[in-house]
BADO-574153 format. One record per residue (C-alpha): residue number from 1; residue in one letter; x, y, z. Coordinates in steps of 0.2 Angstrom, whole numbers. Last residue first. Layout:
N
<r resi="NUM" resn="a" c1="X" c2="Y" c3="Z"/>
...
This chain:
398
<r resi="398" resn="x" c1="233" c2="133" c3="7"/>
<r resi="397" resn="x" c1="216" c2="141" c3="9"/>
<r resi="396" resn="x" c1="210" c2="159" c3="13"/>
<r resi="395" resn="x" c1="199" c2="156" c3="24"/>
<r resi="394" resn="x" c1="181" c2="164" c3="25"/>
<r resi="393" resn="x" c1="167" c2="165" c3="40"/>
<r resi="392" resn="x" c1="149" c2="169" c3="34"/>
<r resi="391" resn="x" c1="139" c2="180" c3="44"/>
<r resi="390" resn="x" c1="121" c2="187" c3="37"/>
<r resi="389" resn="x" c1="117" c2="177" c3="25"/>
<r resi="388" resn="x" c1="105" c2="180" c3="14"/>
<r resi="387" resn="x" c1="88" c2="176" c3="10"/>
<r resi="386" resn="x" c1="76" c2="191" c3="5"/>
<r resi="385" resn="x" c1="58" c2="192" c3="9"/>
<r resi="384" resn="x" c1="53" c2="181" c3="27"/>
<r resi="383" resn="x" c1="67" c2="193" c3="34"/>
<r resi="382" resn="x" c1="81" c2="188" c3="46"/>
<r resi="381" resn="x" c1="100" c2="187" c3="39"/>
<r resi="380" resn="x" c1="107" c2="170" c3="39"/>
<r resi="379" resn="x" c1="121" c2="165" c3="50"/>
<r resi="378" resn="x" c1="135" c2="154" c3="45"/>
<r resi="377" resn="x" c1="143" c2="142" c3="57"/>
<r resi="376" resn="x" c1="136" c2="127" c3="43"/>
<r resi="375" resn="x" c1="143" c2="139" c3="25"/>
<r resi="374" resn="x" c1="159" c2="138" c3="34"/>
<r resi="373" resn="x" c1="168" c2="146" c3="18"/>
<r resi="372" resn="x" c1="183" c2="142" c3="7"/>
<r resi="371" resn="x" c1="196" c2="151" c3="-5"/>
<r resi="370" resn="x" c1="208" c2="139" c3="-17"/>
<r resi="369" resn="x" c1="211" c2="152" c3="-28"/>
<r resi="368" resn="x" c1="215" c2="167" c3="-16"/>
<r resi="367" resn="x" c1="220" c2="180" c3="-25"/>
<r resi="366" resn="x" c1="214" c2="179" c3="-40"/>
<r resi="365" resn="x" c1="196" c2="167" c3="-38"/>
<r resi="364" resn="x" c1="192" c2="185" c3="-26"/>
<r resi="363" resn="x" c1="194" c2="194" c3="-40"/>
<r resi="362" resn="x" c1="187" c2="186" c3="-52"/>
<r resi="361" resn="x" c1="171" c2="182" c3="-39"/>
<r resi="360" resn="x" c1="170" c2="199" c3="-38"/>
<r resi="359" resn="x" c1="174" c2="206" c3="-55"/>
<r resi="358" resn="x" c1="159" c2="192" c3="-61"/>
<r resi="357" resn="x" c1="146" c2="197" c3="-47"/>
<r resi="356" resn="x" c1="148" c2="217" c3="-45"/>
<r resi="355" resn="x" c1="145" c2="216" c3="-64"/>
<r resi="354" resn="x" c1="130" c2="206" c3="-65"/>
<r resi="353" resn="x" c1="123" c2="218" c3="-48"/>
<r resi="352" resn="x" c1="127" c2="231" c3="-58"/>
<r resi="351" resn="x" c1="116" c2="224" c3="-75"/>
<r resi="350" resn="x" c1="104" c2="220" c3="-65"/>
<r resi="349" resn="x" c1="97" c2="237" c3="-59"/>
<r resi="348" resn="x" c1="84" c2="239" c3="-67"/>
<r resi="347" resn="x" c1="77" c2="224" c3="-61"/>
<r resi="346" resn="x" c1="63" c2="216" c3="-71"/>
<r resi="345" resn="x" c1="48" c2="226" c3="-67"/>
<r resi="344" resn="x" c1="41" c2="228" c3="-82"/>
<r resi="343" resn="x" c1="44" c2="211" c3="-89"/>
<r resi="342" resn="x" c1="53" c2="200" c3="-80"/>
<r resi="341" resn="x" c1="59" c2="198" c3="-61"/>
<r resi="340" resn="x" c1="79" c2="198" c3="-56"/>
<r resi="339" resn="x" c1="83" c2="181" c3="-51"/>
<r resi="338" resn="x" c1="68" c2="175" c3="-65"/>
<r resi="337" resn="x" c1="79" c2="164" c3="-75"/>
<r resi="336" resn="x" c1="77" c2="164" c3="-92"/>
<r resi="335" resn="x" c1="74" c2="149" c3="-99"/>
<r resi="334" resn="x" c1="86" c2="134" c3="-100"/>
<r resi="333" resn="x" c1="103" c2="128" c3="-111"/>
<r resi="332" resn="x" c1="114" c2="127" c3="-96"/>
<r resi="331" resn="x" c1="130" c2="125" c3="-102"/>
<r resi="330" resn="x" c1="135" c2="132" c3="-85"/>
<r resi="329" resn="x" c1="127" c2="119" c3="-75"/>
<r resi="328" resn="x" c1="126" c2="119" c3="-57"/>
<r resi="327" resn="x" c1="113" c2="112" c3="-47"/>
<r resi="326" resn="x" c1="97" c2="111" c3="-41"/>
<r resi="325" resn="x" c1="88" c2="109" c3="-58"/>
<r resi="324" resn="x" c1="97" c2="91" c3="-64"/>
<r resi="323" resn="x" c1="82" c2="86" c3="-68"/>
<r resi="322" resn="x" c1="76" c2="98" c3="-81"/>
<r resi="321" resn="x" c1="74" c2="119" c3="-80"/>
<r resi="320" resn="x" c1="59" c2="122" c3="-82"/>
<r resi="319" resn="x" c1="48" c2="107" c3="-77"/>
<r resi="318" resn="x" c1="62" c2="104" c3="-65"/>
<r resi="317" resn="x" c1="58" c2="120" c3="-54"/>
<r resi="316" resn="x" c1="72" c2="126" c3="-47"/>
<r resi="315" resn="x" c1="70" c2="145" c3="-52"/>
<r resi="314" resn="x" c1="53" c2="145" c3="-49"/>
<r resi="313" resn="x" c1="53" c2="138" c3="-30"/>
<r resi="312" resn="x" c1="66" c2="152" c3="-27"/>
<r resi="311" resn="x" c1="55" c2="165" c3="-37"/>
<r resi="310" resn="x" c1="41" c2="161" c3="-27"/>
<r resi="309" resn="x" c1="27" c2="173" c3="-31"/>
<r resi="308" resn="x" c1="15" c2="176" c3="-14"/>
<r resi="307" resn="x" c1="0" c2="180" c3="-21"/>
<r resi="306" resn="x" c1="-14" c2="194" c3="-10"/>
<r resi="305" resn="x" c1="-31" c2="194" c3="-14"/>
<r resi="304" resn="x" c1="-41" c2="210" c3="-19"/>
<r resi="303" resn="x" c1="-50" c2="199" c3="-34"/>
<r resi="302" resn="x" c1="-55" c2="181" c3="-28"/>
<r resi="301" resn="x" c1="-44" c2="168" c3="-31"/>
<r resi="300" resn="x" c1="-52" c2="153" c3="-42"/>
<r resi="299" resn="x" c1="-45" c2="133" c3="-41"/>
<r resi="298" resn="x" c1="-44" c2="120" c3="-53"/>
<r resi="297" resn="x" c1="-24" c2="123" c3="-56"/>
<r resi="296" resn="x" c1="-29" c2="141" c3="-60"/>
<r resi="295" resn="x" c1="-45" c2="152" c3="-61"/>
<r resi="294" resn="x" c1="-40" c2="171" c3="-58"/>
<r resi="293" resn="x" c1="-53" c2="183" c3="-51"/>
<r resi="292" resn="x" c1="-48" c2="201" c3="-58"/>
<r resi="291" resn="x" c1="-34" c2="216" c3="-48"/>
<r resi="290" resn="x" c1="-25" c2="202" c3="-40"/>
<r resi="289" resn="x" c1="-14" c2="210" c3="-28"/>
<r resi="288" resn="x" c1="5" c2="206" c3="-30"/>
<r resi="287" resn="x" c1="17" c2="199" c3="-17"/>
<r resi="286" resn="x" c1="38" c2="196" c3="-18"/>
<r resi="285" resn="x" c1="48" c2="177" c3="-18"/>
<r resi="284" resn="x" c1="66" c2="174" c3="-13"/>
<r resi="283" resn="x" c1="74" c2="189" c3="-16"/>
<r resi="282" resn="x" c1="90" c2="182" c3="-18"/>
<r resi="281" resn="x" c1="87" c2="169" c3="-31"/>
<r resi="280" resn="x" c1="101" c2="159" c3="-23"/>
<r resi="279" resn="x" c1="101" c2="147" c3="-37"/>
<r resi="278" resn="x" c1="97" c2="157" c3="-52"/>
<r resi="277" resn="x" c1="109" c2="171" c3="-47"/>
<r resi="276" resn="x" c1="123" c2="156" c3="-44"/>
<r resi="275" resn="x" c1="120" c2="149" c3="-61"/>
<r resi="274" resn="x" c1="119" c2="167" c3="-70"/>
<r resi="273" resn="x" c1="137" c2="171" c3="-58"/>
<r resi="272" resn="x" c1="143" c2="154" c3="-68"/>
<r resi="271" resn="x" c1="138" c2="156" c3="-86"/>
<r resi="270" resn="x" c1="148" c2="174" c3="-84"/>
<r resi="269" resn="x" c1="160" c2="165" c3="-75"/>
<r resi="268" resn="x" c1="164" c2="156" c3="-88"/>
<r resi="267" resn="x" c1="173" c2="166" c3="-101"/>
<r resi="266" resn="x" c1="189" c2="168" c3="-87"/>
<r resi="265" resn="x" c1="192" c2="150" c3="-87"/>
<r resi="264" resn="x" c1="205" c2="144" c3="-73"/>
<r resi="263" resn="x" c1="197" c2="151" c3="-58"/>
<r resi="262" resn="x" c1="178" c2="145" c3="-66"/>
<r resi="261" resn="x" c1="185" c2="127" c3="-66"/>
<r resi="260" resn="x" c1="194" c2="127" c3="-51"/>
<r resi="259" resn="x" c1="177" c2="133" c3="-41"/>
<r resi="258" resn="x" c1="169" c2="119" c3="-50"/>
<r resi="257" resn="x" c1="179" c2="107" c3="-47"/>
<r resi="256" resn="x" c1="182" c2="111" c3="-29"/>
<r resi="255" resn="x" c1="162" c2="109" c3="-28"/>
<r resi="254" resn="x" c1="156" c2="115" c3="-12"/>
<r resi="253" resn="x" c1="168" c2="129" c3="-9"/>
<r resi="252" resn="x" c1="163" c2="136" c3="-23"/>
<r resi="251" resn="x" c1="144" c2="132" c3="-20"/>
<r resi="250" resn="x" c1="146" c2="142" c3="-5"/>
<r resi="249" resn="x" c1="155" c2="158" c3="-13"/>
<r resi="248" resn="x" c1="141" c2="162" c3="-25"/>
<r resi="247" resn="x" c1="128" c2="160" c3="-10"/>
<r resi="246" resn="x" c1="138" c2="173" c3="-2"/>
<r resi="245" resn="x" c1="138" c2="181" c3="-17"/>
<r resi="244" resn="x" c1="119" c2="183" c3="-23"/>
<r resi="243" resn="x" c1="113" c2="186" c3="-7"/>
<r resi="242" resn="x" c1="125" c2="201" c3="-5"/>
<r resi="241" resn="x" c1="121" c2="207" c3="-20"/>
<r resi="240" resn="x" c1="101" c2="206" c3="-14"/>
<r resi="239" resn="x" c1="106" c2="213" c3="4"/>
<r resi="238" resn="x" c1="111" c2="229" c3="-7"/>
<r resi="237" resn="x" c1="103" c2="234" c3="-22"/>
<r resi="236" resn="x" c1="86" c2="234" c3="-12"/>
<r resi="235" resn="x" c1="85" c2="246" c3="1"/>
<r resi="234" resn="x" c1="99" c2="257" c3="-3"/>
<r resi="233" resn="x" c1="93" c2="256" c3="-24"/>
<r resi="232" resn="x" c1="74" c2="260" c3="-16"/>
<r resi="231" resn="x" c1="77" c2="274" c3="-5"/>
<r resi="230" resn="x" c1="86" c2="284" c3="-20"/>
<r resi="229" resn="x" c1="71" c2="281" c3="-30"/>
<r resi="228" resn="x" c1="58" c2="287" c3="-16"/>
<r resi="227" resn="x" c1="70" c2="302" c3="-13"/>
<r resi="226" resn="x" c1="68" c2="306" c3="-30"/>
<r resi="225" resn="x" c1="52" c2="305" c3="-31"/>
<r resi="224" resn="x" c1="47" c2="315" c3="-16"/>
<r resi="223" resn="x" c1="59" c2="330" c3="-25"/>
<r resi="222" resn="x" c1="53" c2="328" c3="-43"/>
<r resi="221" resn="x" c1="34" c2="330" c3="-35"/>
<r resi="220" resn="x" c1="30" c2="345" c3="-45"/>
<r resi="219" resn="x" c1="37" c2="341" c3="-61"/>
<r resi="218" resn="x" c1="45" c2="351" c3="-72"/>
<r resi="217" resn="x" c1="63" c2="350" c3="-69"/>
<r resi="216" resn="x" c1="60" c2="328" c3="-67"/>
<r resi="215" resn="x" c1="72" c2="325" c3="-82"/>
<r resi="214" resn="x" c1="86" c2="337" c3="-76"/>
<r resi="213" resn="x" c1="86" c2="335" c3="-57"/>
<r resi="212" resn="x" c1="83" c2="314" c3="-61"/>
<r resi="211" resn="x" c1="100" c2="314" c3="-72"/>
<r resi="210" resn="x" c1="110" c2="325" c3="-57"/>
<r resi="209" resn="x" c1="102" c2="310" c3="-42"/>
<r resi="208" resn="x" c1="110" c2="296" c3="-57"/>
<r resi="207" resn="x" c1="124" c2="301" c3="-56"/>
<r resi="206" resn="x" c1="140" c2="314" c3="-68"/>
<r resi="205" resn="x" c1="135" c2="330" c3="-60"/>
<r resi="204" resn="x" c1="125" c2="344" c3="-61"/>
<r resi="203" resn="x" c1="130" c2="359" c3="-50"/>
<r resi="202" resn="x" c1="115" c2="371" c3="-44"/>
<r resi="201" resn="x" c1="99" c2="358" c3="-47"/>
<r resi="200" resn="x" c1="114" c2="345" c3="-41"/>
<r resi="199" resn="x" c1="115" c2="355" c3="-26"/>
<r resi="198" resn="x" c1="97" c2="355" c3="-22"/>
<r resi="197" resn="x" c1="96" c2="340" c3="-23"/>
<r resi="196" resn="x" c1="111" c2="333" c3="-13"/>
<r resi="195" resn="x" c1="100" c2="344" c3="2"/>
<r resi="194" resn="x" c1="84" c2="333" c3="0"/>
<r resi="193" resn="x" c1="98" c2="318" c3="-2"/>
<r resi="192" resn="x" c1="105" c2="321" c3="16"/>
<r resi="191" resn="x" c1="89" c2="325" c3="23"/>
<r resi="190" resn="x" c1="82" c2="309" c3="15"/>
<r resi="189" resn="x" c1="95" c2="298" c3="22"/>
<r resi="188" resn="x" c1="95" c2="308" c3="42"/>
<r resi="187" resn="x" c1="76" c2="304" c3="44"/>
<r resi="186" resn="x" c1="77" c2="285" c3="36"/>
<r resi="185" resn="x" c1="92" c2="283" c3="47"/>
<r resi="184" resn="x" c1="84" c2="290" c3="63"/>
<r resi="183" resn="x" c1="67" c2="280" c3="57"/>
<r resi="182" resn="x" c1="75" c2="264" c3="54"/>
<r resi="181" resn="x" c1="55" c2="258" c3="52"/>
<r resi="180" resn="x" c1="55" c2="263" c3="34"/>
<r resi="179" resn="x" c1="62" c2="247" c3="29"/>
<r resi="178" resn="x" c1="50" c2="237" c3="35"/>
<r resi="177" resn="x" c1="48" c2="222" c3="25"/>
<r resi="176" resn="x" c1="60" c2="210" c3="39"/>
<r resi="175" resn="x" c1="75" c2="212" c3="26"/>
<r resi="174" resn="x" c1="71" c2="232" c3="25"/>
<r resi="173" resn="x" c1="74" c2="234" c3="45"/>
<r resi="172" resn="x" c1="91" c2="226" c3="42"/>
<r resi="171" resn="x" c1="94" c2="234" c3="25"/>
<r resi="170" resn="x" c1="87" c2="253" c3="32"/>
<r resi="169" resn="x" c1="101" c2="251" c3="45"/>
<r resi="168" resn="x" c1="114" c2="245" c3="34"/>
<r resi="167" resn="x" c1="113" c2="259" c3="21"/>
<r resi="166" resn="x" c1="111" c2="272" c3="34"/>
<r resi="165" resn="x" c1="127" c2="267" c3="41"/>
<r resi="164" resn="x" c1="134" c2="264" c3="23"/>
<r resi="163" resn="x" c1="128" c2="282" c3="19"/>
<r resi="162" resn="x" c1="137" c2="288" c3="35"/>
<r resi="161" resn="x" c1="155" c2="281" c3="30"/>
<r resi="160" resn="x" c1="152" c2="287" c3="11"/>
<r resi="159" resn="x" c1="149" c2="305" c3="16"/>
<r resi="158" resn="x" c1="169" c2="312" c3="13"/>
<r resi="157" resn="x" c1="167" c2="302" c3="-6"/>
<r resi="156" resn="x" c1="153" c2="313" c3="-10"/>
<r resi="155" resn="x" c1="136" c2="301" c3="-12"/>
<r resi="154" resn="x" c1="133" c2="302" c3="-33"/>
<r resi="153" resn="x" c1="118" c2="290" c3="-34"/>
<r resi="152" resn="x" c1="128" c2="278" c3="-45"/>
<r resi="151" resn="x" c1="143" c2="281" c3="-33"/>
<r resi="150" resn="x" c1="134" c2="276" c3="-17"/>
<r resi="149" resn="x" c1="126" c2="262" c3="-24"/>
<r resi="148" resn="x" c1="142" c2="255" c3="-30"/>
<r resi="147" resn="x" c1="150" c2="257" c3="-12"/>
<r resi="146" resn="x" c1="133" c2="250" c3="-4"/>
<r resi="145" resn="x" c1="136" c2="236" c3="-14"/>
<r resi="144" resn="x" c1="152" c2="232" c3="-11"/>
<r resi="143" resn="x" c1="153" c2="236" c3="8"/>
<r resi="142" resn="x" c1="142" c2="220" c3="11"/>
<r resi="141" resn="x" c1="152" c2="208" c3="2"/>
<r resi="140" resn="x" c1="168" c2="212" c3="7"/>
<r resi="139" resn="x" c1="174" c2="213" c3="26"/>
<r resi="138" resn="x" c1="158" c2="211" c3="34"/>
<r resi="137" resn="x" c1="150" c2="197" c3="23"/>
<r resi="136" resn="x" c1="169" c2="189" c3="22"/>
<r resi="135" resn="x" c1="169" c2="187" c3="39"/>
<r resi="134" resn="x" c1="186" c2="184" c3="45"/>
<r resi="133" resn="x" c1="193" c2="166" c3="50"/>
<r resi="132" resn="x" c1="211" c2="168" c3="60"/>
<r resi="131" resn="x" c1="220" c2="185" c3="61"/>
<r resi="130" resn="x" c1="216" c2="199" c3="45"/>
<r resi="129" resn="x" c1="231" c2="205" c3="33"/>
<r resi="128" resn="x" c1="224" c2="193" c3="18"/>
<r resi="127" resn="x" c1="205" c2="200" c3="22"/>
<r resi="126" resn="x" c1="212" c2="221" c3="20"/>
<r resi="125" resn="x" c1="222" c2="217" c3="5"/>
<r resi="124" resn="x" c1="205" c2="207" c3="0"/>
<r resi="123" resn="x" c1="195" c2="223" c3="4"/>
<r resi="122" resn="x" c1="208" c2="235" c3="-6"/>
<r resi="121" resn="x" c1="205" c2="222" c3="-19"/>
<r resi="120" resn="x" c1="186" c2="224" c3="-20"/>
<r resi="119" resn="x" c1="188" c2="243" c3="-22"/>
<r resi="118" resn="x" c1="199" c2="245" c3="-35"/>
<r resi="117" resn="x" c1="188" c2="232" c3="-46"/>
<r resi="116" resn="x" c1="173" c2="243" c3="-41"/>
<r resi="115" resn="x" c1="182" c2="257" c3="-49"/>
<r resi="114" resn="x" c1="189" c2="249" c3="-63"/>
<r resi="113" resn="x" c1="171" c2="244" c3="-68"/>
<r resi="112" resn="x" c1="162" c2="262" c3="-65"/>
<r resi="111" resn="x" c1="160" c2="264" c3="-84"/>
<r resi="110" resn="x" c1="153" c2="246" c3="-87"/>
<r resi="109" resn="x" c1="138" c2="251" c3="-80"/>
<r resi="108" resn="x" c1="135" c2="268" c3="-88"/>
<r resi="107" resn="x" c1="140" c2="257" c3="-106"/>
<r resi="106" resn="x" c1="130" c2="245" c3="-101"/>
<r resi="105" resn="x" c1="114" c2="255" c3="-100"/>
<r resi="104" resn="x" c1="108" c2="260" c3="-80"/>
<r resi="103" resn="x" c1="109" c2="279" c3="-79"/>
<r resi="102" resn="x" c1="101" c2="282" c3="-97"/>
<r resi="101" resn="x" c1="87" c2="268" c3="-89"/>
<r resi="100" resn="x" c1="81" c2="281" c3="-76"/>
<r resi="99" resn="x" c1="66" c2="293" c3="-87"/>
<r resi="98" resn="x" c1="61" c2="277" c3="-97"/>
<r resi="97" resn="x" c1="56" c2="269" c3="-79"/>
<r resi="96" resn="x" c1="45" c2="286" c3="-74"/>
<r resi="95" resn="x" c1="35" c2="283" c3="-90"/>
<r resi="94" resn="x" c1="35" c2="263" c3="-88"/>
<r resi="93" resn="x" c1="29" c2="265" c3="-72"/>
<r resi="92" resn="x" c1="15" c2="274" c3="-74"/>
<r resi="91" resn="x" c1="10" c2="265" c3="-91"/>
<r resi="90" resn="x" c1="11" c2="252" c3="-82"/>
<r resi="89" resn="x" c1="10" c2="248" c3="-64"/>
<r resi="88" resn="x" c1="18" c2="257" c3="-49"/>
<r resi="87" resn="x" c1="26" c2="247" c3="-35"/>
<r resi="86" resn="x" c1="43" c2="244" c3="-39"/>
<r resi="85" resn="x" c1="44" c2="263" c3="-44"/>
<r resi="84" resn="x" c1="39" c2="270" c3="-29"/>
<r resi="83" resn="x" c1="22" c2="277" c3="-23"/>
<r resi="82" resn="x" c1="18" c2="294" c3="-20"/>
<r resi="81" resn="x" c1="3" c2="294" c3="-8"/>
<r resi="80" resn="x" c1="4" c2="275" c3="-2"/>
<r resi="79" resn="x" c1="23" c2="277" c3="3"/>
<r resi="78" resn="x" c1="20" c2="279" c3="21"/>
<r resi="77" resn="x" c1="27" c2="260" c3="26"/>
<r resi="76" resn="x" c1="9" c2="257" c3="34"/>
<r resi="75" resn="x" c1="1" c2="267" c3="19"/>
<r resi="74" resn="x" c1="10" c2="254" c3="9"/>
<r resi="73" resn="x" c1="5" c2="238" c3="19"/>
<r resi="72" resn="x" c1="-11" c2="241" c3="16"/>
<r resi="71" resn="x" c1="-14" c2="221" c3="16"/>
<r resi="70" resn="x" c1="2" c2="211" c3="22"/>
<r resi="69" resn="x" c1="8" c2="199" c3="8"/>
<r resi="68" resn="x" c1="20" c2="211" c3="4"/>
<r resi="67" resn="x" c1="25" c2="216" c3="-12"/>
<r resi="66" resn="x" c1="12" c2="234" c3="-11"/>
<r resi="65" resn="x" c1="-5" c2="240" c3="-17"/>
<r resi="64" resn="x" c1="0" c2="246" c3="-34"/>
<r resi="63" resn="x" c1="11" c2="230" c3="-37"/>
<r resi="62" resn="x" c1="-4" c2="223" c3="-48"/>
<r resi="61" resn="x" c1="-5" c2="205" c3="-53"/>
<r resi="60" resn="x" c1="-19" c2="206" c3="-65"/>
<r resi="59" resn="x" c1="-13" c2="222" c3="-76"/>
<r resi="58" resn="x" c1="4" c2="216" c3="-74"/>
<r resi="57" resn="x" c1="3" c2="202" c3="-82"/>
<r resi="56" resn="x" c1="19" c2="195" c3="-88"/>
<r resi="55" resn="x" c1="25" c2="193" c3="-70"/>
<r resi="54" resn="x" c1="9" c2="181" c3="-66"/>
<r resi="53" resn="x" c1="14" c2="171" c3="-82"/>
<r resi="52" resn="x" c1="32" c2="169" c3="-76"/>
<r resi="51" resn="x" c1="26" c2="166" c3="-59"/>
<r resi="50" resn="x" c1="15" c2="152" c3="-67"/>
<r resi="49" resn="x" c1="28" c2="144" c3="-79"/>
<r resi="48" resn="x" c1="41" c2="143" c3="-65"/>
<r resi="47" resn="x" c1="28" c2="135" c3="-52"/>
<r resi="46" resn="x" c1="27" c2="141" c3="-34"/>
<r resi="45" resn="x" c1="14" c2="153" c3="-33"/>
<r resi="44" resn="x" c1="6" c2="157" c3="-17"/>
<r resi="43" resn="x" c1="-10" c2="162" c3="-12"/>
<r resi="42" resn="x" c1="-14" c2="174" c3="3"/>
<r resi="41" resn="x" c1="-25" c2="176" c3="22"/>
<r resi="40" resn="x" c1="-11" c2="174" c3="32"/>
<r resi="39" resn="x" c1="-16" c2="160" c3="44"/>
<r resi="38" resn="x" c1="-25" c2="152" c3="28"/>
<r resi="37" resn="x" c1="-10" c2="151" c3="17"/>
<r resi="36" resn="x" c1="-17" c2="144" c3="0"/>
<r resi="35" resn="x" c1="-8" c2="136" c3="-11"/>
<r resi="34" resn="x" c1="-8" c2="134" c3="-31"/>
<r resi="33" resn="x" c1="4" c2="124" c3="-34"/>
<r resi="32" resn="x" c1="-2" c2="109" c3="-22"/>
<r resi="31" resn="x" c1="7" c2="93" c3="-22"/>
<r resi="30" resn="x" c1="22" c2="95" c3="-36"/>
<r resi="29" resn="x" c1="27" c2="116" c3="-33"/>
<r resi="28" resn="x" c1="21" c2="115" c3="-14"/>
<r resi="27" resn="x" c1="32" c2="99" c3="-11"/>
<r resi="26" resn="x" c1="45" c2="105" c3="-19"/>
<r resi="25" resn="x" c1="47" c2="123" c3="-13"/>
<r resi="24" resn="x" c1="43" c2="115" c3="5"/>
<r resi="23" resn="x" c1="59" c2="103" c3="3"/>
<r resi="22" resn="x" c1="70" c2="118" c3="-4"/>
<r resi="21" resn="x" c1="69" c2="130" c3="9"/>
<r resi="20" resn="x" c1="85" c2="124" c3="17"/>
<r resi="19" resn="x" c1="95" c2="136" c3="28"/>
<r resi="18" resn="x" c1="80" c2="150" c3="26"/>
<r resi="17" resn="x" c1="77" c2="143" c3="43"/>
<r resi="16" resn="x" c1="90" c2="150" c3="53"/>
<r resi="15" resn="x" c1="85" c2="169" c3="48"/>
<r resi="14" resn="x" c1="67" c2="171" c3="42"/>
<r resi="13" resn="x" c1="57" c2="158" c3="32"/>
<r resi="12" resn="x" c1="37" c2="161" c3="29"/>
<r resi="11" resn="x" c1="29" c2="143" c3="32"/>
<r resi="10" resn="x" c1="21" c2="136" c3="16"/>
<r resi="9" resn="x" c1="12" c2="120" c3="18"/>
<r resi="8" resn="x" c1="10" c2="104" c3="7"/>
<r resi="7" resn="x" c1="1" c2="91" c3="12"/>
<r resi="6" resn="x" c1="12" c2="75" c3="17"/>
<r resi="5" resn="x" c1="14" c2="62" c3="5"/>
<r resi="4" resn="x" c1="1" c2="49" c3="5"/>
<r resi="3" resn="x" c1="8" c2="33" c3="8"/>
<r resi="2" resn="x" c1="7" c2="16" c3="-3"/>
<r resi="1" resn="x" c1="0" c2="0" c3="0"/>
C-alpha cells in the first residue's frame, strides 16, 4: 500500500530557517501549486511557468497596493501617496522607468568597472592581513554594494561612512519588509539627499540624483520621487548582492571542481554568476494583488487577494529547468531565470549587480584560488523576503 505524502504548507522563512527552503518549494510546486496560506489570508505561486505568467501580467498581478503579503502595507510603510517605482504599474511605471534607464545601460555600468575592481582588492588586502577566519560578509560583500550604490547616486566620497550606516540600518529593517522603520536613518537619508538636490539643481554632476534633477525640472513632485528612488537602490541593491555572493562563494567551496574550473576560465564566470543568481534567487519570492478573479490549477482567487510569487521555487523548478535543476550547469541551455523579475519590473538594476558578481568572484578566484567558507557556522539574515546570509566565516586556503 502506498503513503500519501504530506500536504504541502508554506511557512514564511526568516533567519535560521532560510538554511534549506528547498523541501517545501517542492512539495508546494508538485502537491499543491496553487496554495493557499489560511493564517495569512494569501495564495502562493510556486511553479516557473505560473510566476512567469503572473509577471507578464501586470494588469492582473498589480504592485499598486504593495509586495508584501500584508494588506495596506503601503500606507503602513507611508509610501501610499507617492508610490515608488517597484510598485507602480504600467503606463505609470513605464514613464518614470524610461526617465532612469540612461543611468543603467551597459555602457553607464561598465563605466564604474575599474572602480569597483579598485575597491574589492583593497577589501582582499584588507582579508589577507586579517588574524584567524574573517567574515567575508563584513569585510567584502556588504561594503560592495553599498560602495556602487553610493557612486551611481553620486554620495561625496567624505559622506560614504554615513551612507553605509544608513545603508545597513534601512537593510536590516528592510530584510524584515520594513524598511521605513529605521526611522533616525530613514530621517537623516532623506535630509542628506533633499540637500544633494538642491546642489545637483545648482551643480549637475556625472549620477544618477543629477539625471533625475534634469528629467524631473518640471514636475512637481521631482523631489518625493527622487527620494523614493534613491530609497529603493539602498534598500534593495544591497542585501540582494550580497545574497547573490555569499551563495556564490558556498557552492565554490562545495564543488572544488567547479570553483577550479571558473578560476582557470575567465569566459565562464559569466555562465557561472547566472547559475549562482538562479540558485540563490536572492529575493526569494515578492506579493502582487490580484486586480480580476483568476481560475488556475482547478481553483479561483478572488479579486483584492494577496499572491505570494516564489521566485526560489521558480528557479528550481524541473519542469523548467530539467532534472538536474538544483545544481550547477554552465551549459545550461534553460529559460530565463527569474533572479531579477521579468517584464516591467525586471530589475533595473541587474546589469550592476552582473558586474559586481563576475569582478567579484574574479577577483576573489585571483587572490585566493583555493578560498573556502563555513557555510554550517554561518548566520542568515532575518526577513521572510530576502535570503542571505548574514555572517559567513572565510579562509584563505593553502
Amino acid at each position: 500500500m502506498s503513503i500519501a505524502p504530506p500536504p504541502a504548507r508554506f511557512l514564511p522563512r526568516g533567519a535560521e530557517s532560510w538554511r534549506d527552503p528547498y523541501a517545501m518549494y517542492a512539495a508546494l510546486r508538485d502537491h499543491d501549486p496553487l496554495h493557499r496560506v489560511e493564517d495569512g489570508d494569501y495564495w502562493v505561486l510556486s511553479r516557473y511557468d505560473d510566476v512567469l505568467d503572473a509577471l507578464r501580467r501586470p494588469e492582473v498581478f498589480s504592485s499598486r497596493k504593495g509586495l508584501t503579503v500584508v494588506r495596506d502595507d503601503m500606507a503602513a510603510a507611508g509610501v501610499d501617496v507617492a508610490p515608488p517605482l517597484v510598485m507602480l504599474d504600467p503606463p505609470e511605471h513605464t514613464e518614470f522607468r524610461s526617465l532612469l534607464t540612461r543611468g543603467f545601460t551597459p555602457r553607464r555600468v561598465e563605466s564604474v568597472a575599474d572602480a569597483v575592481r579598485a575597491f574589492v582588492r583593497t577589501r582582499l588586502d584588507a582579508i589577507a592581513a586579517a588574524n584567524g577566519s574573517p567574515d567575508i560578509v563584513a569585510e567584502l560583500m556588504r561594503p560592495l554594494p553599498c560602495f556602487v550604490v553610493a557612486h551611481y547616486l553620486g554620495v561625496d566620497e567624505a559622506d560614504r561612512e554615513r551612507f553605509a550606516g544608513w545603508t545597513q540600518a534601512i537593510v536590516q529593517a528592510g530584510a524584515k519588509g520594513h524598511a521605513l522603520d529605521a526611522h533616525k536613518a530613514v530621517g537623516e537619508l532623506f535630509g542628506y539627499f533633499g540637500d544633494l538636490i538642491e546642489r545637483r539643481r545648482a551643480h549637475p554632476a556625472d549620477d544618477t540624483v543629477s539625471d533625475l534633477v534634469r528629467v524631473l525640472a518640471d514636475d512637481p513632485q521631482a523631489a518625493v520621487r527622487i527620494l523614493g528612488f534613491a530609497f529603493t537602490m539602498i534598500a534593495g541593491g544591497n542585501d540582494t548582492t550580497i545574497g547573490l555572493l555569499t551563495t556564490a562563494a558556498q557552492l565554490l567551496t562545495e564543488q572544488p571542481a567547479l570553483r577550479a574550473r571558473v578560476a582557470s576560465e575567465p569566459e565562464s564566470v559569466g555562465p557561472f554568476v547566472e547559475e549562482a543568481l538562479r540558485l540563490a534567487s536572492p529575493v526569494q519570492g515578492l506579493a502582487r494583488t490580484l486586480t480580476e478573479d483568476l481560475r488556475l490549477h482547478g481553483r479561483t482567487v478572488p479579486a483584492g487577494a494577496k499572491v505570494l510569487l516564489l521566485y526560489g521555487s521558480a528557479n528550481r523548478d524541473p519542469r523548467a529547468f530539467g532534472p538536474r535543476a538544483d545544481e550547477v550547469d554552465l551549459e545550461r541551455a534553460t529559460p530565463q531565470h527569474l533572479a531579477f523579475g521579468y517584464g516591467p519590473h525586471h530589475c533595473l538594476g541587474a546589469a550592476a549587480a552582473r558586474l559586481q558578481g563576475r569582478i567579484a568572484l574574479t577577483e576573489l578566484l585571483t587572490r585566493f584560488p583555493a578560498f573556502t567558507v563555513d557555510a554550517p557556522r554561518g548566520t542568515f539574515a532575518d526577513g521572510c523576503y530576502v535570503r542571505r546570509y548574514e555572517t559567513l566565516p572565510f579562509a584563505a586556503g593553502g
